[in-house]
N, C-alpha and C positions, 0 to 999 in steps of 0.2 A: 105564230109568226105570219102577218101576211104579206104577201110578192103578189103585186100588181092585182089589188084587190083581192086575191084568191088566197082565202087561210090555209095552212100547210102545218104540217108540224114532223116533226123527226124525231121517231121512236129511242127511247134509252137505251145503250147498248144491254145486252143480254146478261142475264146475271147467272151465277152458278144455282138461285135457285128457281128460276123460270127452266134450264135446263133438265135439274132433277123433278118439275112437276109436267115437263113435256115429256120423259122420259116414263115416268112413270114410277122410278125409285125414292127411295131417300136423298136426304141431301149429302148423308157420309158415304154411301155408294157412288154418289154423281162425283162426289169430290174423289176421294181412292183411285175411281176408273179416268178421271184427266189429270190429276195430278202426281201420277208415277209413282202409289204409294206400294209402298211392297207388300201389303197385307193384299191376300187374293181375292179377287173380284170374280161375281160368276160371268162366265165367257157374255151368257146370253144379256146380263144387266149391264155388262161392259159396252156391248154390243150398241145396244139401244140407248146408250147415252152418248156415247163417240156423234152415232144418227142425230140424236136431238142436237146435241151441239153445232154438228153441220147445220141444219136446217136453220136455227136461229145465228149462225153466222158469231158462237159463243168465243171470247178469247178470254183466258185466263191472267189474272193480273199477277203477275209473275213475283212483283214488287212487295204486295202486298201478302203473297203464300210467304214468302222471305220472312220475312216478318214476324207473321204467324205460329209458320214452323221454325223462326232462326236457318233454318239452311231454305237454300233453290234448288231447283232438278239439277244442277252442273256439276259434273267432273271436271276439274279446273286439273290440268296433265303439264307440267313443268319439264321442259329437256333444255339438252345442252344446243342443239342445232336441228331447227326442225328438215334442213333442206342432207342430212346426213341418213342412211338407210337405216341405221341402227335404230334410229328414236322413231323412222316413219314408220316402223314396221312395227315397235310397241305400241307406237299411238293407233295401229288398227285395229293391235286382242284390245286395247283398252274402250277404244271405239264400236267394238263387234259385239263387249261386254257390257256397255251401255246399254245399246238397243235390247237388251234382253231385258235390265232394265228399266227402263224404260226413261232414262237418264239421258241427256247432253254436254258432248264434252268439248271444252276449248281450250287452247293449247294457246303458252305464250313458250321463246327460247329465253334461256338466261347467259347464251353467248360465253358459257364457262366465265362469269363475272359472277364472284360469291357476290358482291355490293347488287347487282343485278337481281339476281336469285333473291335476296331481303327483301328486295323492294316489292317485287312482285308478290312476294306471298303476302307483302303490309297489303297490298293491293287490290289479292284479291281475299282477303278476308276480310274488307270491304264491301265486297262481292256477296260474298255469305255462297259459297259452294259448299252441296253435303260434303263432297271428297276431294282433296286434294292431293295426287300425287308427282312424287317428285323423281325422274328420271336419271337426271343427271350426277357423274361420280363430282363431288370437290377434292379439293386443297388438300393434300395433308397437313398445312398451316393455314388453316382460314383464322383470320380474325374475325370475320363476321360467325361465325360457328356458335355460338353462347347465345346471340342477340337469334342468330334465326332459328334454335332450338329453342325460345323462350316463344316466340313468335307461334309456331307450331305449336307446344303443347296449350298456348291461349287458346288459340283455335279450337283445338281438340276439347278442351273447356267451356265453350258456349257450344257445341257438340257439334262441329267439324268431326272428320276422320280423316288421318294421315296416313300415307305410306310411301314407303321410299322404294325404291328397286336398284340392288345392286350392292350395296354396300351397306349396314345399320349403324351410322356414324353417329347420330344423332337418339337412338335409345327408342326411338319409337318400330311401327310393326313394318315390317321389311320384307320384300320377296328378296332372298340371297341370291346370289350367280357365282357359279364356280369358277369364279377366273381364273385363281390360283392355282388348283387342284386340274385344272381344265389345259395352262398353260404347260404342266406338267407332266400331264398324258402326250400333248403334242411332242413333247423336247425328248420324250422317252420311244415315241413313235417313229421319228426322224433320224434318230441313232440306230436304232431295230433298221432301219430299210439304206444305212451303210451312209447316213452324213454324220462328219465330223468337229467339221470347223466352222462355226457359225457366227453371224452378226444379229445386232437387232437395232429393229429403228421405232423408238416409240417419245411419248409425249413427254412435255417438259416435268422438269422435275419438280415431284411435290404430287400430280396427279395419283387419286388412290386406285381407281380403274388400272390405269397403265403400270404402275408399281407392283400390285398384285400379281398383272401375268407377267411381268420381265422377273419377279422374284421367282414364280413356280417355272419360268423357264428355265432360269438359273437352275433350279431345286435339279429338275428332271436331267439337264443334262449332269449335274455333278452325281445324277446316281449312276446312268450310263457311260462314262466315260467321254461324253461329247468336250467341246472345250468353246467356252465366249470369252473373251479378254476385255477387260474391262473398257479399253481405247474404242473397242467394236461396238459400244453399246452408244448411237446417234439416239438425240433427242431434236425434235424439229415439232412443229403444231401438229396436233393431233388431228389432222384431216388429211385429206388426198392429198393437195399441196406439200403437205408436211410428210408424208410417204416418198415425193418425187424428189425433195429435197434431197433428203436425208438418203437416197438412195444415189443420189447423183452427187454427194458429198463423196460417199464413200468406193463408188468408181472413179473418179476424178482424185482419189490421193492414193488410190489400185486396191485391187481386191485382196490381191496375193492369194492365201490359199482359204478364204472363204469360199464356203462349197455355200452355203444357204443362206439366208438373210429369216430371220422372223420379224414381223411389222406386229405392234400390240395390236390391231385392229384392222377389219378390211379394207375400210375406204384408203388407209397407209399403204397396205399392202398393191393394192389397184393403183396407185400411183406409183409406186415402188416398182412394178411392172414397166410401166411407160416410160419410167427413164431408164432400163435396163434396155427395154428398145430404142428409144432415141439415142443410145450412145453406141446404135451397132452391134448389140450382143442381142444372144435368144435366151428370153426368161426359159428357166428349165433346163436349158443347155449350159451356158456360159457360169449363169448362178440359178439360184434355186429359189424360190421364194414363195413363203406359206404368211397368214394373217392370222385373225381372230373375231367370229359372232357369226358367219356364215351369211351374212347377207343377201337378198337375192342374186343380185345382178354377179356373185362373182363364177357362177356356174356359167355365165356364160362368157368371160373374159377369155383371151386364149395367151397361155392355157390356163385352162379351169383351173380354179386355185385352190390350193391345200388350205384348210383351216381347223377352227373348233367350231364347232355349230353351238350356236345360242338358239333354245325355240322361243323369239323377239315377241312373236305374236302371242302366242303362250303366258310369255311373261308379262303383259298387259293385263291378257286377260285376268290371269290370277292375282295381278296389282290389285284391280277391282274388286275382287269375290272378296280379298281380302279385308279390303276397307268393307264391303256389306255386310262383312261376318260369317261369309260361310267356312264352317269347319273346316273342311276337307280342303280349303285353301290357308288353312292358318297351319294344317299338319303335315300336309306334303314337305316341310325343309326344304334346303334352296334347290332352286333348278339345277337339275343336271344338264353336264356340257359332253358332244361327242367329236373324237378326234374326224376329219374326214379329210384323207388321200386322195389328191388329185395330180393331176399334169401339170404342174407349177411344181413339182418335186420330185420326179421319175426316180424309183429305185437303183442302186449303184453298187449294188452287193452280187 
């Protein structure tokens, strides 16, 4: 090229094997230690090509490894609501378990729209992600259910790996969560420390998440003697919103002799909260009110709220191991849930 009588010219960008012969290795070691393969690399040849890659200013064509190998470095992470604590906090163990492997993860919401959730997974198995997991609970009647379990195991067939967290609705490999069993320890817990008469505010009906724990809540109290009446059991959206509702619903036509309220989830119950204060009354005094997943922020609401601990980040994590294949996450069984007692439920015995 020449500019203003003076020839110039402008070097090729960098290839993966000008890398491995400034590096000094092979070209399957140069390739393994930038491309996130999981066969181990010696620290020191890792080392020295990461260097040469700097130096020559190497960028790998991402497009082209696709290709290649059929999958990209991404963990492609599906929830129901990214801006909800429950999904930001799995998406961190998922996040935390990337970088170990040395993986990338990106997160779409599917806004609890099964037709949504299809589309994105058509979407991104377009994409070509090694893993794709799926967060979010559905439908107890989805239609889309058949077409996005066909969807899925295609994937898994040009060698994707799936995993869902939370529920195994769909036949593929699953970290479980004890909602059920989890809801049950709570309703059994609540009656042990002298409450009787209870409400619950959880998600529309159909949701499998929320059916689970209103059912083990039912379970636990019909083995203690507690008592929910079927009128007591509000359903409103399953978000903070839907917790304030569904709480100011049921002040507004009176409590009568509900001593407690259970919200299937925190962010319900955090709201649940706020309208017991805006109408004048003191959570914990007036009524009592416990959730479910343990979230960060509800330790420090006041008061601190009673719930079941989910460990969110945990379960991320081991979403991951599990799509990589580590044993020791395919044989743990589902995560365990713990009751935890706080000042949003003061003992009455």
């Amino acid at each position: 090229m020449v500019e203003g009588g003076i020839q110039t010219s402008r070097s090729a960008p960098a290839t993966l094997h000008d890398v491995a012969r400034e590096a000094g290795v092979s070209l399957a070691t140069a390739s393994r230690s930038l491309n996130g393969s999981t066969r181990k690399v010696n620290e020191e040849y890792r080392k020295r090509v990461l260097e040469a890659a700097a130096r020559l200013d190497y960028s790998p064509n991402l497009s082209a490894q696709a290709v290649a190998r059929g999958t990209t470095t991404t963990v492609a992470l599906l929830v129901a609501d990214i801006a909800d604590p429950y999904f930001s906090s799995i998406a961190a163990g998922v996040v935390a378990e990337a970088d170990t492997a040395r993986l990338i993860v990106t997160m779409a919401a599917t806004e609890r729209d099964p037709e949504r959730e299809l589309e994105l997974v058509r979407t991104l198995r377009g994409q070509r992600p090694r893993v794709m997991i799926l967060a979010g609970s559905r439908p107890t009647t989805d239609p889309t259910e058949g077409a996005l379990g066909e969807e899925l195991r295609a994937y898994e067939r040009s060698g994707g790996l799936v995993v869902l967290i939370s529920r195994n609705e769909l036949d593929l490999r699953t970290v479980l969560v004890e909602n059920l069993s989890g809801a049950e320890a709570l309703a059994r817990e609540l009656v042990g420390i002298g409450y009787r008469r209870f409400a619950v505010i959880t998600g529309g009906e159909g949701l499998r998440t929320a059916a689970d724990r209103v059912e083990g809540f039912r379970a636990g109290l019909a083995a203690t003697g507690g008592e929910l009446r079927d009128g007591d059991v509000i359903r409103a959206a399953f978000t903070r919103d839907g917790g304030y509702d569904g709480m100011r619903r049921l002040i507004e036509r009176g409590l009568g002799d509900i001593e407690l309220v259970f919200a299937a989830n925190d962010v319900m119950a955090v709201g649940a909260l706020s309208a017991v204060r805006d109408a004048g009354l003191t959570p914990g005094t007036d009524v009592a009110v416990a959730g479910f997943d343990d979230i960060p922020t509800v330790r420090d609401v006041t008061p601190a709220l009673t719930t079941v601990r989910v460990p969110l980040e945990e379960l991320g994590r081991r979403a991951l191991r599990l799509a990589l294949g580590d044993a020791d996450a395919a044989d743990e069984g589902a995560v365990r849930t713990e009751v935890v007692l706080r000042e949003s439920t003061p003992r009455r015995d």
